[in-house]
C-alpha positions in Angstrom: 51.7 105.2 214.7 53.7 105.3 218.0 51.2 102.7 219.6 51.8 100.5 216.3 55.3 100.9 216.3 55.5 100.1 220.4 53.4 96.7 219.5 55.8 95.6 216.6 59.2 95.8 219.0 57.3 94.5 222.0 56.2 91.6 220.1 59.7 91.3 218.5 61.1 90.7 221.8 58.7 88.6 223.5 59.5 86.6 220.8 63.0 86.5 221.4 62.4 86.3 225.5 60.4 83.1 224.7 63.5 81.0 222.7 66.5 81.8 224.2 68.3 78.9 222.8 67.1 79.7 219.0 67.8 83.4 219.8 71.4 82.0 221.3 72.1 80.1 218.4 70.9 82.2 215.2 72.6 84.9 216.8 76.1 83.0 217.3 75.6 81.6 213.9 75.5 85.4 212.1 78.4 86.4 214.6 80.2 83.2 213.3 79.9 84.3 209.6 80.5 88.0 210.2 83.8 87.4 212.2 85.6 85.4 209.6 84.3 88.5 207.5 85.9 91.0 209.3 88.8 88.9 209.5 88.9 88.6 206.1 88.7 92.4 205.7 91.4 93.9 208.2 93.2 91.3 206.1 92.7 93.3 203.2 93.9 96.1 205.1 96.9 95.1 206.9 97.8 94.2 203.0 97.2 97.7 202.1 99.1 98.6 204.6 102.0 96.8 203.7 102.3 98.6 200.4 102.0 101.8 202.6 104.6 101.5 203.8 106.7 99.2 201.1 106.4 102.8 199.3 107.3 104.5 202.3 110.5 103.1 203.2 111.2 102.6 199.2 115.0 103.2 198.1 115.9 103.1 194.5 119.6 101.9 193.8 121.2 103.0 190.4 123.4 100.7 188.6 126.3 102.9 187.0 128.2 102.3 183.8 131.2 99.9 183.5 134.7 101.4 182.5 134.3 104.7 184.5 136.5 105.9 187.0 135.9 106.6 190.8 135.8 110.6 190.0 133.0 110.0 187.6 130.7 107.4 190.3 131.2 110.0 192.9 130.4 112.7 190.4 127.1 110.9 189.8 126.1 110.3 193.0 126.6 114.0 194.0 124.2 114.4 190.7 121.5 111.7 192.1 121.4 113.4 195.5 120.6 116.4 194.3 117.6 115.4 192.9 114.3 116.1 193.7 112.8 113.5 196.4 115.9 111.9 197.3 117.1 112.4 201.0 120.7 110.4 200.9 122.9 108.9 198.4 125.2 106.6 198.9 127.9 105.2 196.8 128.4 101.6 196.8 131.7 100.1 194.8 132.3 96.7 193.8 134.7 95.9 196.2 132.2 97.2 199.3 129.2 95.3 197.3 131.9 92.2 197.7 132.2 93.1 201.6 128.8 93.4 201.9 127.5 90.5 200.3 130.3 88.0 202.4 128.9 89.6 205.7 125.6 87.9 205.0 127.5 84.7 206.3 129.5 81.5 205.6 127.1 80.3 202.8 126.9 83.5 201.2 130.7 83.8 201.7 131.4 80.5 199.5 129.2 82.0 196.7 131.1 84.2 196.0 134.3 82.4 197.0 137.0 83.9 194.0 134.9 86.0 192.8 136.5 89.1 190.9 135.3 92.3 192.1 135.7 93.5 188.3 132.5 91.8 187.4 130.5 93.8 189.9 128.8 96.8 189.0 129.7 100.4 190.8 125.6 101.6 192.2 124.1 104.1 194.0 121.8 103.9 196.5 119.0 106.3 197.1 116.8 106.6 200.1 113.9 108.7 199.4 112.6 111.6 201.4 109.1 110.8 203.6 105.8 110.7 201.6 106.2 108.1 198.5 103.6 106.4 199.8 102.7 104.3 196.0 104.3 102.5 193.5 103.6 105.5 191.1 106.1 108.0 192.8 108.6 105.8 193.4 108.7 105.1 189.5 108.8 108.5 188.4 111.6 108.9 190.9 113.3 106.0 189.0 112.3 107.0 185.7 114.1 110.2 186.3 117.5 108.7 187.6 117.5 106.3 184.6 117.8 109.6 182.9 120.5 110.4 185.0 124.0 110.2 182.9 126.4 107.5 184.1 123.3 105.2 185.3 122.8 102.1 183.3 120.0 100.5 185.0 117.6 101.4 187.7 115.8 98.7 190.5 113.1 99.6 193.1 111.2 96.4 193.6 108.7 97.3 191.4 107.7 93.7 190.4 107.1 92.7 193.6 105.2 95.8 194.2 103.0 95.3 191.7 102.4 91.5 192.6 101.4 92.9 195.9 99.0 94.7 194.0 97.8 92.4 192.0 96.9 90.0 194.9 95.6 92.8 196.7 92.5 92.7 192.8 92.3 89.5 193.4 91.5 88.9 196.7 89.4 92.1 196.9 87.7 90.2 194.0 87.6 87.0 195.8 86.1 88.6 199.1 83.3 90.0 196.8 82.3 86.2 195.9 82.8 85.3 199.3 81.0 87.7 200.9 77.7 86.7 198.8 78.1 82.9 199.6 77.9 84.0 203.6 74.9 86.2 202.5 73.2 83.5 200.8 74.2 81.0 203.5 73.3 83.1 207.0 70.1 84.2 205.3 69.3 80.7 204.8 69.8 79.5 208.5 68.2 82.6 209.7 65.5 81.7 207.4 64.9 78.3 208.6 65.0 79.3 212.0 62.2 82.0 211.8 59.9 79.6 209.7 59.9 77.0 213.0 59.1 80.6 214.8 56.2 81.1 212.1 54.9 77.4 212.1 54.8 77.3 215.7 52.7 80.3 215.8 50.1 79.6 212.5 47.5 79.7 214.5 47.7 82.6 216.3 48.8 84.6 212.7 45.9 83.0 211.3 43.7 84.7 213.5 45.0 88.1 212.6 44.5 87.4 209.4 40.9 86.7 209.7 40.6 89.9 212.0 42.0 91.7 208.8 45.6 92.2 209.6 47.2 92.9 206.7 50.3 90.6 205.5 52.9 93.5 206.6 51.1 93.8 209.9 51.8 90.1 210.2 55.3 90.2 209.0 57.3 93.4 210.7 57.3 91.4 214.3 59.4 88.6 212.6 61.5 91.4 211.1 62.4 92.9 214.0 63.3 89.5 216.0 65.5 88.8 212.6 66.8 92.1 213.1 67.3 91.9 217.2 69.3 89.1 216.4 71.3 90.5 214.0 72.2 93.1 215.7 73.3 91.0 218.5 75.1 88.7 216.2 77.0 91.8 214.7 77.8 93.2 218.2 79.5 90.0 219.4 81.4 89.6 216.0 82.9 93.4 216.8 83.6 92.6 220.2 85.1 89.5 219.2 87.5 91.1 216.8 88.3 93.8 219.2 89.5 91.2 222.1 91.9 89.7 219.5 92.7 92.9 218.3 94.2 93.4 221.7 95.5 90.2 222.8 97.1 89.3 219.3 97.8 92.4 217.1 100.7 93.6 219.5 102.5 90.3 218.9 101.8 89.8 215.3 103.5 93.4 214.7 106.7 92.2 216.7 106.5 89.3 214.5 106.7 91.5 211.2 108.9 94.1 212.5 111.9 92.9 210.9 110.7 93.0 207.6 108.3 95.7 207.9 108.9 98.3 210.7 106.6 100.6 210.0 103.9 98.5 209.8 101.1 98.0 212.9 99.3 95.0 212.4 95.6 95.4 213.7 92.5 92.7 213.6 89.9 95.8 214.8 88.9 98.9 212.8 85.6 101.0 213.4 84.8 100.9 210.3 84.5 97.0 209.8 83.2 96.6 213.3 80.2 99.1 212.2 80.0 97.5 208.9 79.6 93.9 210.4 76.6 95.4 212.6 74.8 96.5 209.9 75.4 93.6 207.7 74.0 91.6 210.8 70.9 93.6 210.8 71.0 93.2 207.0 71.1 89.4 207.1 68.8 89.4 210.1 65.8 91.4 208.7 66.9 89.0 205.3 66.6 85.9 206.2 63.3 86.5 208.5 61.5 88.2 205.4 62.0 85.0 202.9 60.8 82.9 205.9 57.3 85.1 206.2 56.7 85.5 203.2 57.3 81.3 201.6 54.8 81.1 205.3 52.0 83.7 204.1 52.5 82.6 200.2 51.4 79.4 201.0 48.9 80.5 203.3 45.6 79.3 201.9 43.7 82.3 200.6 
């Protein structure tokens, strides 16, 4: 078994030893297809992480009643800060809303150019304590200070939360067809490439066969080239994404600090990298057994 085993790998790699460039280029073409993969993947995840975070950093801001006095806004933020998962409070009147809204700069000054402060809305924003990490807690947080008395309306970004999520389906969907188009398309260049591998050797396979090697003794050295180059093909794709994990990730993270500091962007995760490697041995061992066996079907009998 050992002996057998020894001959199949040995075989495998001569194989490889004697086409470098085939070996070169089948295996760049599966690293090719598994890099914009795992691209496509920490993509996925860096979105993920965004909502991490998103519900992380989350603050709820309560829109009080019009008509009350300043007794009874203070008197419901002391109420709202009490609550259960909220860390701070903070009382915002229409005239500091006013303030705040003309520090955003000229243009945002002329908006609001003779503007009454009447029309504005006294609110309360909430900062929440560490851990709301989904769109789920935060809304039972808000659910609860709608029930708050004195609050008339409640906002937490939800919509754009759940737009976030909703692209998140969608592309997880799309990545799903995608990912079989690459399968269908790698195992079809692999494919060809181990049939000019099998024509070139018909006549020494046709031997075996009349010797009375059996069509799986025939086929596992194929597999394991496919699979050698797989492997290597999944290797470099890793390696790939780890170099611009390094050279780029730190700078894209700078990039989106502003908007979301908690966020680390990365391009490398283990488990992609290992994913990718056995998706390249996947397509490898693929692609070489559809070549073998359209060879030995149409192998006269």
């Amino acid at each position: 078994m050992w002996r057998r085993a020894a001959y199949f790998v040995n075989k495998g790699l001569a194989t490889v030893r004697e086409a470098p460039g085939i070996s070169v280029l089948t295996s760049g073409t599966i690293a090719a297809a598994l890099l914009l993969a795992g691209l496509y993947a920490t993509a996925l995840q860096n979105l993920e992480g965004v909502a991490l975070v998103w519900g992380r950093t989350a603050s709820v801001t309560a829109f009080l009643r019009e008509g009350g006095a300043a007794a009874d806004w203070e008197q419901t933020r002391k109420a709202l800060a009490e609550m259960d998962g909220v860390n701070e409070a903070l009382l915002v009147t229409p005239h500091q809303a006013l303030i705040r809204f003309r520090a955003r700069g000229p243009a945002a000054a002329a908006l609001v150019e003779g503007v009454s402060e009447e029309i504005l809305p006294p609110a309360v924003e909430l900062t929440l304590r560490p851990g709301f990490a989904d769109l789920g807690a935060v809304a039972n947080v808000a659910q609860r200070v709608g029930n708050v008395a004195g609050v008339a309306e409640v906002d937490y970004g939800a919509d754009e939360l759940e737009r976030l999520h909703a692209l998140l389906g969608v592309l997880r969907l799309g990545g799903m067809g995608a990912g079989a188009l690459f399968v269908l398309a790698v195992a079809f260049i692999v494919s060809n490439t181990i049939r000019l591998t099998v024509y070139s050797r018909q006549d020494e396979i046709a031997i075996l066969r009349l010797v009375g090697a059996t069509r799986w003794f025939v086929r596992v050295p194929f597999l394991v080239e496919g699979a050698l180059w797989g492997t290597s093909g999944g290797v470099l794709a890793a390696a790939l994404l780890y170099v611009m994990d390094r050279a780029l990730a730190p700078r894209l993270s700078v990039a989106v600090a502003d908007v979301l500091g908690g966020l680390r962007v990365h391009l490398f995760a283990l488990d992609v990298a290992l994913g990718m490697v056995a998706a390249g041995v996947f397509l490898g061992v693929l692609g070489s057994s559809l070549a073998v066996s359209r060879f030995l079907d149409a192998e006269p009998s």
